[in-house]
N, C-alpha and C positions, 0 to 999 in steps of 0.2 A: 953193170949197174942194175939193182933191184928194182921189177916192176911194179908202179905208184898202185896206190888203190884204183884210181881215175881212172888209169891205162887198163889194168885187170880187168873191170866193168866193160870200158869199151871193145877191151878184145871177146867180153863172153857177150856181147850186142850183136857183134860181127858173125859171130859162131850161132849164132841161135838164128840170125838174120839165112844164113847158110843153109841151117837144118832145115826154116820152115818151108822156103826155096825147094831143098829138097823133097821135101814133104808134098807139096802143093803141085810140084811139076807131076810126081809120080801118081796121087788122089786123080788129076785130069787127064792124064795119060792113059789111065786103068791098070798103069803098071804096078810089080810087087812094088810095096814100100820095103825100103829097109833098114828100118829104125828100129831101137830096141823098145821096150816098155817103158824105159827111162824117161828117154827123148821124147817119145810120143807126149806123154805126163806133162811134159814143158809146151809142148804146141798145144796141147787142150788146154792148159792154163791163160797161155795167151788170148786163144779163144772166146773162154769165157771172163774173163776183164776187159775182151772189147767186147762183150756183149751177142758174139758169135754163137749162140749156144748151140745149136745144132751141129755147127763143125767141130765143136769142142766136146759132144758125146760123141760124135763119129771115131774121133783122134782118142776117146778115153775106152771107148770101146772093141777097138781095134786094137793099143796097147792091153789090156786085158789079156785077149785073146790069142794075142806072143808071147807075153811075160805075165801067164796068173799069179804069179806071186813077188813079182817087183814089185816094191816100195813105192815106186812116181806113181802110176798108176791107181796105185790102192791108196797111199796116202792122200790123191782127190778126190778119191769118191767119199773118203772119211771128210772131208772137208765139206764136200756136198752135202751132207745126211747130218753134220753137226750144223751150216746151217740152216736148215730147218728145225733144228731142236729133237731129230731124230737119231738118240742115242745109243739106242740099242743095234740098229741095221749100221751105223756108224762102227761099232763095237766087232759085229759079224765081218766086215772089210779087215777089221783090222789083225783078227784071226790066219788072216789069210796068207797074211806078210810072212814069206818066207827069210828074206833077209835082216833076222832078227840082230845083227851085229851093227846094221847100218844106226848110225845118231839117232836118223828121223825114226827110228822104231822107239827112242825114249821119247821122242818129240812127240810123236803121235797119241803114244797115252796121254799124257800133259794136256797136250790139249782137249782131250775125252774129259779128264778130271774137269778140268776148267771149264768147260761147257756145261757141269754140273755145279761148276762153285765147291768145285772140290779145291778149293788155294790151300789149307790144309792138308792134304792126303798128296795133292801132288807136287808140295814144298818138299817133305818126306820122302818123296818118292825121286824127286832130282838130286836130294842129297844122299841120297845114297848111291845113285847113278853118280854122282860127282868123282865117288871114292874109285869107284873104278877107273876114271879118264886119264889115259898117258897124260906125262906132265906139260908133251908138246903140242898135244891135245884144250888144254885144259883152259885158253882164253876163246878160241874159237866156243867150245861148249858155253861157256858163260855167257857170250855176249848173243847165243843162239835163245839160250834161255831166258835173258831179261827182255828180244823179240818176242817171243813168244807171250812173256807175261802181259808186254806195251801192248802187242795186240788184241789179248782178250782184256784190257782194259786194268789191270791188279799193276798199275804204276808203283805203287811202296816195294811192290814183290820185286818187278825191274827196277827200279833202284837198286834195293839191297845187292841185286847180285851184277849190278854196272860196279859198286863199290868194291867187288869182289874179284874182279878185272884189273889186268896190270892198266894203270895208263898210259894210254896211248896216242900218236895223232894219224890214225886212220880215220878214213869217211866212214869207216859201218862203224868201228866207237864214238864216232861224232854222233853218228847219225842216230841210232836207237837212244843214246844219252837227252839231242834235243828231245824227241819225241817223246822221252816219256819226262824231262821237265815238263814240255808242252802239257802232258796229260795231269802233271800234278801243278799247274797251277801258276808254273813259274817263268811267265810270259817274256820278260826281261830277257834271262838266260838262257830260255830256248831260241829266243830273235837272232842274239847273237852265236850262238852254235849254226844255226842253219845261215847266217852270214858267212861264218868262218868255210865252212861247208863250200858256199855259193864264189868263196874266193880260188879254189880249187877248181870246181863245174862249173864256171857260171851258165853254160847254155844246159843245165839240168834242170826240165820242166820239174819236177818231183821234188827238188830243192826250193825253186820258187814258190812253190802251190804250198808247202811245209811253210817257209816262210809268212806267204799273206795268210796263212792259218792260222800264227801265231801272231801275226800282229790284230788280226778282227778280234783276235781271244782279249788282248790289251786295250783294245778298243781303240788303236790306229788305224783309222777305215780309210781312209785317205794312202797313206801307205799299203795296206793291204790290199786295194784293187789295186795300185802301182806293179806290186808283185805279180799279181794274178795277169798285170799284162807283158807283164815281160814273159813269162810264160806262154803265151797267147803270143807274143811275138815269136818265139821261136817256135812252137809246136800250134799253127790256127784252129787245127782238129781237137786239141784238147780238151773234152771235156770237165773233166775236174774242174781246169783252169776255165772253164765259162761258168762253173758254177762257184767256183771260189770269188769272181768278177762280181756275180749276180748277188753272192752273201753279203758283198761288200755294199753294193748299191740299195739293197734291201736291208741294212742296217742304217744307211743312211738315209732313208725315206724315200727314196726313188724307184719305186715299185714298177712303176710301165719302166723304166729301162732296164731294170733287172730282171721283169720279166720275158723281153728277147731275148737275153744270154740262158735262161731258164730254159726257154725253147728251143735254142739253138742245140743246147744240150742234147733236150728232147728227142731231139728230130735224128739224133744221131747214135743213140743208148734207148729210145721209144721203150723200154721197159727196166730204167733203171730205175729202181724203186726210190735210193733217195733223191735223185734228179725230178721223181713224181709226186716226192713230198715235199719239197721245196719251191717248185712249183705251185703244189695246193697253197701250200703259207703264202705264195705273194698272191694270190688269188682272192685269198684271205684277207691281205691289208688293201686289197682294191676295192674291198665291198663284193666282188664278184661272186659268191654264195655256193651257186648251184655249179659254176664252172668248178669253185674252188673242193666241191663235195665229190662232184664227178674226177677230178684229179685225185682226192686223198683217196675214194675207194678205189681206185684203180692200183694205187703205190699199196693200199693192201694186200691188194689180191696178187701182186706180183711178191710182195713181202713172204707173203704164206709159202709161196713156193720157193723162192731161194733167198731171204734177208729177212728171217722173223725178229733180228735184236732190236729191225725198226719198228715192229709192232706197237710197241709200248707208244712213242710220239707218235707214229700216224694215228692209233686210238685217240689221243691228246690233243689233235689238233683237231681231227674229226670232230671231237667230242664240243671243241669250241665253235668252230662252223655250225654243228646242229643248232646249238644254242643259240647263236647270233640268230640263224634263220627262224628261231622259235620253234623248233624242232626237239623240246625238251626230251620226251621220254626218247629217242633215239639218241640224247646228247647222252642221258643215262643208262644206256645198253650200252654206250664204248667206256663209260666209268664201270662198269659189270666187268667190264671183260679187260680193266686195268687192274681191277682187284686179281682176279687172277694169274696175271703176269707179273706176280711178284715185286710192285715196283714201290717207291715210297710211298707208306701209305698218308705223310700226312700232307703231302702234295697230291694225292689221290682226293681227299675230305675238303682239300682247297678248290679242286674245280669241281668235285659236286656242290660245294657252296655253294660257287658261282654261277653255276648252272642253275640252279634252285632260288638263288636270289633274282636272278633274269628274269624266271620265270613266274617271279613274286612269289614265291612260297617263302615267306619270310622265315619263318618258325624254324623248317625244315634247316633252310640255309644255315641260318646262327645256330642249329647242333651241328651240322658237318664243319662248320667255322670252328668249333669249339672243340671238338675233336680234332681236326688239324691241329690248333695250337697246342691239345696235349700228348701228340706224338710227334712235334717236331723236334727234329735234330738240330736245324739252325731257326730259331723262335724268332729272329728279327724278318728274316724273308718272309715268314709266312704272315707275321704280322704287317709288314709292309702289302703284300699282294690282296689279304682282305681289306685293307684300306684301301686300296685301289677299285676291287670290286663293289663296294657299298659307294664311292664316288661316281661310278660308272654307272650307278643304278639310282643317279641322284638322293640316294641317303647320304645327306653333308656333313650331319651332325655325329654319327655313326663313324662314318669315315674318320671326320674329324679325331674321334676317340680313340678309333685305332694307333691313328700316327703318332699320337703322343706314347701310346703304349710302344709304337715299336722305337721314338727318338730316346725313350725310358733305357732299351733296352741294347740298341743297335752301337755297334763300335764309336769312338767320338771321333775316328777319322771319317764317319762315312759321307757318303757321294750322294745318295740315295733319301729319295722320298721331299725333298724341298721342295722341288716344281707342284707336287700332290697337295703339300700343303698350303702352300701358297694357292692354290686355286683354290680351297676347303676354304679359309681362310678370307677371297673376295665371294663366293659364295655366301658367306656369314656376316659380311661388310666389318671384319677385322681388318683397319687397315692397317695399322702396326704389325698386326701378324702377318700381312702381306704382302708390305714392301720388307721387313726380313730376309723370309723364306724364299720371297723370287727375287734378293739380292744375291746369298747364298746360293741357289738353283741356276743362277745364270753362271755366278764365276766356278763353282765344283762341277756342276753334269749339266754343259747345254745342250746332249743330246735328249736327255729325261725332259729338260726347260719346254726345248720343240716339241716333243710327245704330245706334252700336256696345252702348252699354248698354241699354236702352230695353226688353230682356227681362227685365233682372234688379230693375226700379225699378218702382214705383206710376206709371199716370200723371199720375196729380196731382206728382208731383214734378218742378219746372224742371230743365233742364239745370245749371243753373249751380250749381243745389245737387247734385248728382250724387258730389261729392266728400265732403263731411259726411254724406250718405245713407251712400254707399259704406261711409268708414271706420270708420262704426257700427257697423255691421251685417255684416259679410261677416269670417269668421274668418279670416286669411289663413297 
């Protein structure tokens, strides 16, 4: 009988479980290790995703210095130096690989391109690596390559080449398949892949935490922390899985309980960069300011050195704490330094608005506003979000303008923006416009409903009754 995918996994758990055993007996003994470059490559990996780094340069420096030219070895430290955005000295490693017949020697380029947003050059550059792959070869290759794409984020690219894939019902084609639905959007069908998944493994923390990932993305928060604890039951050490808990609780407004799973993280990964910005954000919805500024620069400064793709949000959330605190012209040194991380610019011109409108500089704001709206790619968000900011800065009437411009323009299924106006709306003593729109706002998005009223209600009171509450009670 052929062995499952499941059993495969667990047998290479066991074996690596073995190696590091080995590894560790011989490090405290002072005795020779003796493992190849390979091996070693795989205990510094482990290493460093528990956050071990020092044992994990030890393990990749000693690999080295047995096999200078094995692939495991060299292919981390290409990983190390990519990221930091250091492409060049990544480039130098990779020179070095003398086992140029192995896969990961096309893998490794790929991901060099990719690290530049070269998806063009290294689309070309795998299909012509394609042509050479035995034919017995040739599904392991594809499903190696749409990981790859999943992981630097070019989801259309892993599709096309999932498509490209015999079908099949293993877990690693299930499994890169959800992941890169999940990344394109399509919450439904990755739920249920990483179910089908979870019927196979259910005691796989990695499946659940996948799972409550894709249900917070659909906005099943209630099911998503469920997941996040099933996980959390089988593996208590989990990180991930306390902060997958913590996203869950923090989407639902529960900020001081999500910020002990935040902690508990913390306390166990103390320099995991997005563990440190996630942290800041609920620090952020606490009012807590100076705590929550002291947390984002920290998730910086650890960013710089090993996770710069989270530069761009930690600037972003940075840049809103400064604000909050009236800390303008530093809110606008992290908008500086977004310009230059190449990120969207008209979600860039949106929170200098906002920052500028905080700060009353009115003038200023309504150009960075207006420039947002004529670089944006999706015109209903951005218009949405400057309506949010001019009600946040009590301009009602402004506000008010906006939402009509984005209900002009925004899909006729949308969810969005009713709770906004409806508050615009008793601001203005519209009351027809207000029991509407906070009819609407309660039965489509009562989590937006809560955002926006959640000062004026009990909280024992649901969302959903929000509107019967309201009309009761508020003289309008």
């Amino acid at each position: 009988m052929p062995t499952s995918n499941h059993q495969q996994h667990e047998e290479d758990r066991k074996k690596f479980v073995r190696l590091l055993k080995k590894y560790e007996a011989a490090i405290s003994s002072g005795e020779p290790v003796l493992l190849d470059g390979n091996e070693l490559s795989e205990i510094a990996d482990y290493y460093h995703i528990s956050g071990q780094e020092e044992k994990a340069e030890d393990a990749i420096q000693l690999a080295l210095s047995i096999s200078p030219g094995a692939i495991g070895p060299l292919t981390y430290k290409i990983h190390e130096y990519l990221e930091v955005n250091d492409i060049e000295t990544a480039k130098e490693y990779y020179s070095r690989i003398t086992e140029t017949d192995a896969p990961e020697y096309i893998y490794d380029w790929t991901e060099i391109l990719l690290a530049q947003k070269k998806d063009q050059e290294a689309e070309w550059f795998l299909r012509k690596e394609l042509e050479k792959v035995p034919e017995e070869e040739l599904q392991d290759f594809i499903i190696d390559v749409a990981h790859i794409y999943e992981d630097w984020g070019f989801y259309d690219l892993a599709m096309k080449w999932i498509f490209g894939a015999q079908e099949e019902d293993s877990q690693d084609y299930k499994e890169i398949k959800a992941h890169t639905l999940l990344g394109l959007g399509k919450f439904d069908d990755s739920e249920k892949l990483f179910n089908e998944l979870l019927d196979v493994a259910p005691y796989s923390t990695q499946y659940w935490k996948s799972l409550s990932n894709a249900q917070l993305m659909k906005g099943d928060v209630s099911k998503s922390i469920e997941s996040s604890e099933y996980a959390l039951a089988i593996d208590p050490q989990d990180t991930e899985a306390m902060i997958a808990k913590a996203n869950g609780l923090s989407n639902l407004g529960n900020y001081e309980e999500a910020l002990k799973y935040y902690r508990r993280a913390l306390d166990a990964v103390p320099n995991d960069s997005a563990a440190l910005l996630f942290t800041g954000i609920c620090l952020y919805n606490l009012n807590k300011l100076q705590e929550a500024t002291e947390m984002l620069l920290r998730a910086k400064q650890q960013a710089l050195k090993s996770d710069q793709a989270l530069l761009p949000d930690i600037n972003h959330e940075l840049a809103l704490t400064y604000c909050s605190n009236k800390e303008t012209d530093k809110a606008l040194e992290c908008i500086d330094e977004l310009e230059k991380q190449d990120e969207d610019k008209a979600q860039i011109q949106l929170i200098k608005g906002h920052i500028l409108l905080n700060a009353q500089r009115v003038e200023e704001a309504e150009k960075a506003f207006k420039q947002a709206v004529g670089l944006a790619t999706d015109l209903p968000d951005i218009l949405l979000h400057i309506a949010i900011s001019y009600l946040e800065n009590q301009m009602v009437k402004t506000s008010h303008k906006y939402l009509e411009k984005y209900f002009a323009v925004a899909p006729a299924d949308t969810k969005d923006g009713y709770a906004y106006m409806a508050m615009c709306c008793y601001d203005l003593k519209d009351t027809k416009g207000f029991l509407k729109n906070l009819e609407k706002a309660c039965r489509l998005n009562p989590q937006e409903c809560q955002s926006v009223f959640s000062n004026l209600i009990p909280e024992e009171i649901a969302p959903e009754d929000y509107y019967n509450y309201l009309t009761e009670r508020i003289d309008l």
